[in-house]
Structure formats: C-alpha cells, structure tokens
C-alpha positions as CSV (number, residue, x, y, z in Angstrom):
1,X,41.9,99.2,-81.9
2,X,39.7,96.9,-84.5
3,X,38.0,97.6,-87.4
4,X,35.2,100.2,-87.5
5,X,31.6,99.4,-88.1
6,X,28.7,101.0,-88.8
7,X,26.0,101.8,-86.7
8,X,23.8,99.3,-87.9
9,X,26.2,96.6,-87.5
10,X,26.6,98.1,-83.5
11,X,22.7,97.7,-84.0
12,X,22.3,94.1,-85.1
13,X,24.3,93.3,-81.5
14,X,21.2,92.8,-79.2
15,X,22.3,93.8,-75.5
16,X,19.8,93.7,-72.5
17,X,20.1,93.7,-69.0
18,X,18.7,91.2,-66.9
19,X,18.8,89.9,-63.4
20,X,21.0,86.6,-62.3
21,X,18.1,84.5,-60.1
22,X,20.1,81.4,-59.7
23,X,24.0,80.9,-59.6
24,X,25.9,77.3,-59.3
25,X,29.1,76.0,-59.5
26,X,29.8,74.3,-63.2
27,X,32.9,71.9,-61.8
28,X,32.3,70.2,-65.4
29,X,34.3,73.4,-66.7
30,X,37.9,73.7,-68.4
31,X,38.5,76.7,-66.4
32,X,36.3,77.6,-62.9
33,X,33.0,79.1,-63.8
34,X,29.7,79.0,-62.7
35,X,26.4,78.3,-64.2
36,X,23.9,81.1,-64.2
37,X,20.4,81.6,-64.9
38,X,19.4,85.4,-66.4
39,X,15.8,86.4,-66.1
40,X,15.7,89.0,-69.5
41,X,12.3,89.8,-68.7
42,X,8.9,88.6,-70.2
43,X,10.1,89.0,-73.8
44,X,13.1,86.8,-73.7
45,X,13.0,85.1,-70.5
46,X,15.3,82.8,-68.7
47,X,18.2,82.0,-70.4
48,X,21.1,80.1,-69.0
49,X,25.6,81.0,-69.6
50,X,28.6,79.8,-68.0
51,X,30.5,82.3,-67.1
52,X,34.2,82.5,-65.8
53,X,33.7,84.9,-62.9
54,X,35.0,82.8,-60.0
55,X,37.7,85.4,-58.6
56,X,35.3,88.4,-58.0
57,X,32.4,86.8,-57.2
58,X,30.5,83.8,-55.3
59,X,27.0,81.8,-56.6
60,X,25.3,84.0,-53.4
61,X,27.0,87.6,-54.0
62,X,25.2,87.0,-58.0
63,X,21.4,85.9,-57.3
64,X,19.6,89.3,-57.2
65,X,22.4,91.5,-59.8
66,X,21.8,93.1,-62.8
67,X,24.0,91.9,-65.8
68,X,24.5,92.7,-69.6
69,X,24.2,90.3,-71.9
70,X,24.3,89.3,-75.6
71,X,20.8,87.9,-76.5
72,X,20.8,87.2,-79.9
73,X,23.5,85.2,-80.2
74,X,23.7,81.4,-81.3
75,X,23.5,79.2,-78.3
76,X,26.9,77.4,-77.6
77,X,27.6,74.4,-75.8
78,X,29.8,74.4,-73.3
79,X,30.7,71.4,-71.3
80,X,27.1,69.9,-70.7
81,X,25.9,73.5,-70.5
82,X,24.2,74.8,-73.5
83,X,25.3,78.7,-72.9
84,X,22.1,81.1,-74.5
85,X,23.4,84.1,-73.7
86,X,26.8,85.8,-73.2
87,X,26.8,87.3,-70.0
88,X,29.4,91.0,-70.9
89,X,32.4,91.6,-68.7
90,X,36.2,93.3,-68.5
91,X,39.2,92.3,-66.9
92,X,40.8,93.8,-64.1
93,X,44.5,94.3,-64.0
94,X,45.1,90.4,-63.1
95,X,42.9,89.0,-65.7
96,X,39.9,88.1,-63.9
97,X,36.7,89.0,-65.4
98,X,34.4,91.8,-64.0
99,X,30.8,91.8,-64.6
100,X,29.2,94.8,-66.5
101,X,26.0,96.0,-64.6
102,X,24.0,99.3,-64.3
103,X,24.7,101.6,-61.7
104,X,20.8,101.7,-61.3
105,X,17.8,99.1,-61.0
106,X,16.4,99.5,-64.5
107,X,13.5,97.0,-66.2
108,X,14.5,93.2,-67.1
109,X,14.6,93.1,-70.4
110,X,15.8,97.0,-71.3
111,X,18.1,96.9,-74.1
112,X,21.3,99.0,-74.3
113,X,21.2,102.3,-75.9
C-alpha cells in the first residue's frame, strides 16, 4: 500500500473517459505498443498516447472503446510520439496490461467520480 492522500489531492488527478478513433502500430517503440488517438470530447479533444497494450488487444479490436485516461498531465515524449494523455490500465496475472473502460456507453468527455 502507499502513502495516503487527501481527497483534494485524489481531486487534482483529472480522469475522463473518452473513445479510441484511430489505433496504429508505433514499431519506433522500446517495448510493442501502439499509437492511439482519444476523442475526450469537445472540451479536451483529441489527444494522442502510446500505449503498451499489444497482448490483449489489436489497432481494429480499439477504434470505437471507451478508455480512461489522465488529462491533465504534462505531455511526454515518447519515441517520436508526444504522448498527451495516459491512457489507465492493470495487469493481468502475466503482466500484460488491461485497459480500464466503463461497463456502459457514457459521454466523451465525463470525468471520473
């Protein structure tokens, strides 16, 4: 377990969901990943990550899912990537990342509560 915050710290952490509209192979990676576009709705917009996600799932099974994701974080380059959002996730009991999604169509853009 790590340190606890408060709930205005948990606050500061900006999560939305948004929906993956285009998905590519990033072969410019250190590890596979793939390059994804995240429509956050019309208040954020399109923001691009690389994301690590090649075990569970292809560039065609991700254009049209819901995802969480980190929006008000720092961009970060990656590669020749410049990563805007990070896209949330958990391992499975291999180590291979699982995407966090709702288990319902909700609004672009909809932050976590």
């Amino acid at each position: 377990m790590t340190d606890e915050i408060t709930f205005d710290q948990f606050m500061a952490v900006d999560i939305r969901v948004g929906t993956i509209t285009r998905a590519e192979d990033f072969p410019e990676a250190r590890k596979p990943a793939y390059k994804l576009w995240v429509d956050f709705g019309d208040e954020i917009g399109e923001r691009k990550s690389s994301a690590q996600i090649t075990l569970h799932y292809t560039p065609e099974d991700l254009v049209g899912k819901q995802v969480l994701g980190v929006v008000n974080f720092p961009p970060r380059q990656i590669g020749p990537v410049m990563s805007e959002v990070l896209v949330l996730g958990l391992y499975d009991g291999d180590g291979a990342v699982v995407l966090l999604t709702p288990d319902k169509p909700v609004p672009n853009g909809e932050r976590m509560c």
